[in-house]
Each structure stands twice: as structure tokens, then as C-alpha cells.
C-alpha positions as CSV (number, residue, x, y, z in Angstrom):
1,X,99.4,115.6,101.0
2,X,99.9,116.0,97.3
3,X,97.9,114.0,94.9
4,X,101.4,112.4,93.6
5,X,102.4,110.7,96.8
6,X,98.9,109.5,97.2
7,X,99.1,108.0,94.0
8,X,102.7,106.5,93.8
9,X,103.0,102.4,94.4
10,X,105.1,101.8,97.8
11,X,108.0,100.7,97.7
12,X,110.0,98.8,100.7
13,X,110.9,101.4,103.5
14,X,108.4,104.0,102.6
15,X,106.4,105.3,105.3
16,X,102.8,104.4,105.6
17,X,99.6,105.4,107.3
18,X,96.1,103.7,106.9
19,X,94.4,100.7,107.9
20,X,95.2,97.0,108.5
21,X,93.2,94.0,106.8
22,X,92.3,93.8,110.6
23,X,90.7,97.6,110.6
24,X,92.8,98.7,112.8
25,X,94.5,102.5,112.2
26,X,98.5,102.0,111.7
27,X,101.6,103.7,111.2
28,X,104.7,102.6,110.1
29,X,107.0,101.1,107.2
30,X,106.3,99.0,104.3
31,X,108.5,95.5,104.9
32,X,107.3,93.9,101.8
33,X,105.0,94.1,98.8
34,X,103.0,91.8,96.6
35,X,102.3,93.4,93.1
36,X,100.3,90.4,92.1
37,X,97.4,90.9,95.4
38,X,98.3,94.3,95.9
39,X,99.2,93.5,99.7
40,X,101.8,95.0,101.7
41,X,103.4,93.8,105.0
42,X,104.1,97.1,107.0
43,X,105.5,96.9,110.5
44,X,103.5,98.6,112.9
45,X,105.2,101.9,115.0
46,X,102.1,103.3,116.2
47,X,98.7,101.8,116.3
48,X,94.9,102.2,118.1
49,X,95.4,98.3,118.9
50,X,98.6,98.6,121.4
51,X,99.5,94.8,120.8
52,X,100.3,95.7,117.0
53,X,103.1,97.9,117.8
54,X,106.4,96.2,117.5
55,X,104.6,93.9,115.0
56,X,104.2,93.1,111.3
57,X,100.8,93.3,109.9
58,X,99.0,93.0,106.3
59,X,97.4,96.1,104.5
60,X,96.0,96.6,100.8
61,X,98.0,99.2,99.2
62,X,94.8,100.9,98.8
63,X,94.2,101.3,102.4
64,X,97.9,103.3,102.5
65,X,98.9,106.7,102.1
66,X,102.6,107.1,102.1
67,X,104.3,109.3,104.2
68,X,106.4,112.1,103.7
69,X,110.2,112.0,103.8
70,X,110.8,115.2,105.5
71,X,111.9,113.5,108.5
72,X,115.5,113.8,107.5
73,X,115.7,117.7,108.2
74,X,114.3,116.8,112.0
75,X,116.7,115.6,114.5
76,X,114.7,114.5,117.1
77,X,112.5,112.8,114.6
78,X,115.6,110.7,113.6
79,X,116.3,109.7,117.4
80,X,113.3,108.2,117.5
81,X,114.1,106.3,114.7
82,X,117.4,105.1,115.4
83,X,116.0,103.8,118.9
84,X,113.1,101.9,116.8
85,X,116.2,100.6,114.2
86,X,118.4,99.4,117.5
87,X,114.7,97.8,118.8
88,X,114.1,95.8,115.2
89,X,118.1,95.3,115.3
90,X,118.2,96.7,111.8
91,X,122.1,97.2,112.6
92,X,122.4,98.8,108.4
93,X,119.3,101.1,109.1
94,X,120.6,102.4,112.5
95,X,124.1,103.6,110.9
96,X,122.2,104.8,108.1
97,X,120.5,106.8,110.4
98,X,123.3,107.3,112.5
99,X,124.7,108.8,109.6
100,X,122.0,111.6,108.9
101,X,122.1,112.3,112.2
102,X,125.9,113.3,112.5
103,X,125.7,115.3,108.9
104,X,122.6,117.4,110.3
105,X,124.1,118.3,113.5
106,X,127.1,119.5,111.7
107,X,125.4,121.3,109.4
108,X,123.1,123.0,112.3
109,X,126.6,123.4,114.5
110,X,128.2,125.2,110.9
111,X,125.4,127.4,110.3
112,X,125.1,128.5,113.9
113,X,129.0,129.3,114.0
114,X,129.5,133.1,114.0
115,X,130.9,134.2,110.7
């Protein structure tokens, strides 16, 4: 991971990885952020703790690394997501993904089109 991303202050949405104020290993996005404390509220996807998946927990920004956003080019990637967005009922983030979704596969089905 470059030095940049490491390095960048989160924003809401970003992908994060790290640890909890709890210690425990998480992944997921950043709900919130508190400049002031330096505290951001990240809502777990994947965690060694199974009961904080599904769930919003506290994190210092220092204990983050941001992800990257890649996941855009990978369509099964952004299934997953659009099944986490219909679980949180984040209707605006499950068309926006819905979205990215529909322009990749065209783009794939175009570029696989004989000429």
C-alpha cells in the first residue's frame, strides 16, 4: 500500500482495515469521523470477533489503513457489496452500486463483442 493512502485523513465511505478501541481486527467503512478526538465510527463487514459484523464500532484513525478503491473494476466484488448495501438498507448506495455494476458489464459485454 503506497505511503499516500496510509497517510490521507478518512473520509466517510472510505474503506478501512485495522483495529477497534476493543482490539479486535476489523474491516469495513468509515460511517463517521471526529477531527477533534481523531475517532472514527466504521461499520464492521468482516471481523475476528463474529458478533461485530453487521455492527458499528469505534477506531482511532491511527489504528486504520484505508483501503483501496479498486473494487470498482471487479464485478463479483461489487455483488457482494450491493447485498451488504440491500442488508444496511442503504437504498442510495445499492443503486449507486447498482449502477457500476450495469456500466461494467457493458463494458466487459462491448469489449468481448467480435469486431
Amino acid at each position: 500500500m503506497s505511503e499516500q493512502l496510509k497517510q490521507a485523513r478518512l473520509a466517510e465511505g472510505d474503506w478501512v482495515a485495522g483495529t477497534s478501541v476493543n482490539d479486535e481486527r476489523i474491516r469495513g467503512y468509515v460511517r463517521s469521523r471526529d477531527p477533534l478526538d481523531g475517532i472514527v465510527t466504521v461499520a464492521v463487514v468482516e471481523s475476528d470477533r463474529a458478533e461485530s459484523v453487521g455492527k458499528t464500532v469505534y477506531a482511532k484513525e491511527a489504528q486504520l489503513k484505508r483501503l483501496p478503491d479498486d473494487v470498482a473494476s471487479d464485478p463479483e466484488a461489487l455483488r457482494e457489496l450491493i447485498d451488504l448495501a440491500l442488508s444496511a438498507r442503504d437504498e442510495a448506495w445499492f443503486y449507486e452500486l447498482t449502477a457500476e455494476l450495469i456500466a461494467l458489464t457493458a463494458v466487459r459485454g462491448m469489449s468481448a463483442a467480435p469486431a
